[in-house]
C-alpha positions as CSV (number, residue, x, y, z in Angstrom):
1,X,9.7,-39.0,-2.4
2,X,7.5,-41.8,-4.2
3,X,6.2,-40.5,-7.5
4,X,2.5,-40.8,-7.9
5,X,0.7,-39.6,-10.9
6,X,-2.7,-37.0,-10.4
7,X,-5.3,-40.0,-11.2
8,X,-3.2,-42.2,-8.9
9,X,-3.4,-39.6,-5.9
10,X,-7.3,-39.0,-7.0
11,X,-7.6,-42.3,-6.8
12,X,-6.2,-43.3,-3.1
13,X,-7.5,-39.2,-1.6
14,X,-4.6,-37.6,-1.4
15,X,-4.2,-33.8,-1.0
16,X,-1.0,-33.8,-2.9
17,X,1.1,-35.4,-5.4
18,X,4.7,-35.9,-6.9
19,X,5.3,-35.8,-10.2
20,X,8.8,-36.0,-10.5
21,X,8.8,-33.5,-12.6
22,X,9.5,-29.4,-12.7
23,X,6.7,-27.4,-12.8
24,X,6.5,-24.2,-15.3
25,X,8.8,-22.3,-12.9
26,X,10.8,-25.3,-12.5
27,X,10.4,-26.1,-9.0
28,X,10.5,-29.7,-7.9
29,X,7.7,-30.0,-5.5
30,X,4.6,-31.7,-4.3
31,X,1.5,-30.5,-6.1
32,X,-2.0,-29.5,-5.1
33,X,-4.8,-32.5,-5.9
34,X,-7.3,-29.3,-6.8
35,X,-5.2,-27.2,-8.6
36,X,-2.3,-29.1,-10.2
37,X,-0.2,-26.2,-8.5
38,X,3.0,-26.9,-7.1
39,X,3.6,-26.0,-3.5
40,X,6.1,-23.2,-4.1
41,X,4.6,-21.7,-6.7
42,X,1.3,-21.8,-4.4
43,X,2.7,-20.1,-1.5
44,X,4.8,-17.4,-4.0
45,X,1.1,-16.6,-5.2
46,X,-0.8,-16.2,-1.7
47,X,2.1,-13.6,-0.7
48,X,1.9,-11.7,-3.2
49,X,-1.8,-11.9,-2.3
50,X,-1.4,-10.7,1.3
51,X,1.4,-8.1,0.2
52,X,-1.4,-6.6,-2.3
53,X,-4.2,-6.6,0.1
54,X,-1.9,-4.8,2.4
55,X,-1.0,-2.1,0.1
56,X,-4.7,-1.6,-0.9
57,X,-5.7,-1.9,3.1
58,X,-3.3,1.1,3.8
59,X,-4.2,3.3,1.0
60,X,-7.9,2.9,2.1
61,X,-6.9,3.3,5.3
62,X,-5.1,6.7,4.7
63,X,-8.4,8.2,4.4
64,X,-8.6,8.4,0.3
65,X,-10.9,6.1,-1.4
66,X,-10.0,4.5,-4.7
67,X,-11.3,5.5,-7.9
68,X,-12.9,8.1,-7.2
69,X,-11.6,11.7,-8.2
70,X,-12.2,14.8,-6.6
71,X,-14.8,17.2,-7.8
72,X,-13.6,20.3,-9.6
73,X,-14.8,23.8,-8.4
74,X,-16.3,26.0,-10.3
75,X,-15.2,29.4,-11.2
């Protein structure tokens, strides 16, 4: 892969970059032009995304609502 440095890549419209270099995870991978993110760490991010809004989907769908507590009776 050729490097090409964020200005350079800005430069010539690119969507993506290489660095040549790890990222804070220490993946070697293309990177984002608009974030800086590299691609791993960019899909590791959006599945955790789609595993959360599952997990909040089917607790709303279990007929509960979040946040909100039942009322106490009075005696």
């Amino acid at each position: 892969m050729k490097i090409v440095t964020r200005q350079e890549a800005k430069a010539l419209k690119l969507k993506r970059y290489y660095t040549g270099e790890p990222c804070h995870r220490g993946h070697y991978d293309e990177r984002t032009l608009a974030s800086g993110e590299c691609i791993t760490c960019h899909r590791i991010r959006i599945q955790g995304m789609r595993r959360k809004r599952k997990e909040v989907m089917s607790f709303l769908t279990a007929g509960t609502t979040l946040g909100v507590m039942p009322k106490k009776e009075a005696a």
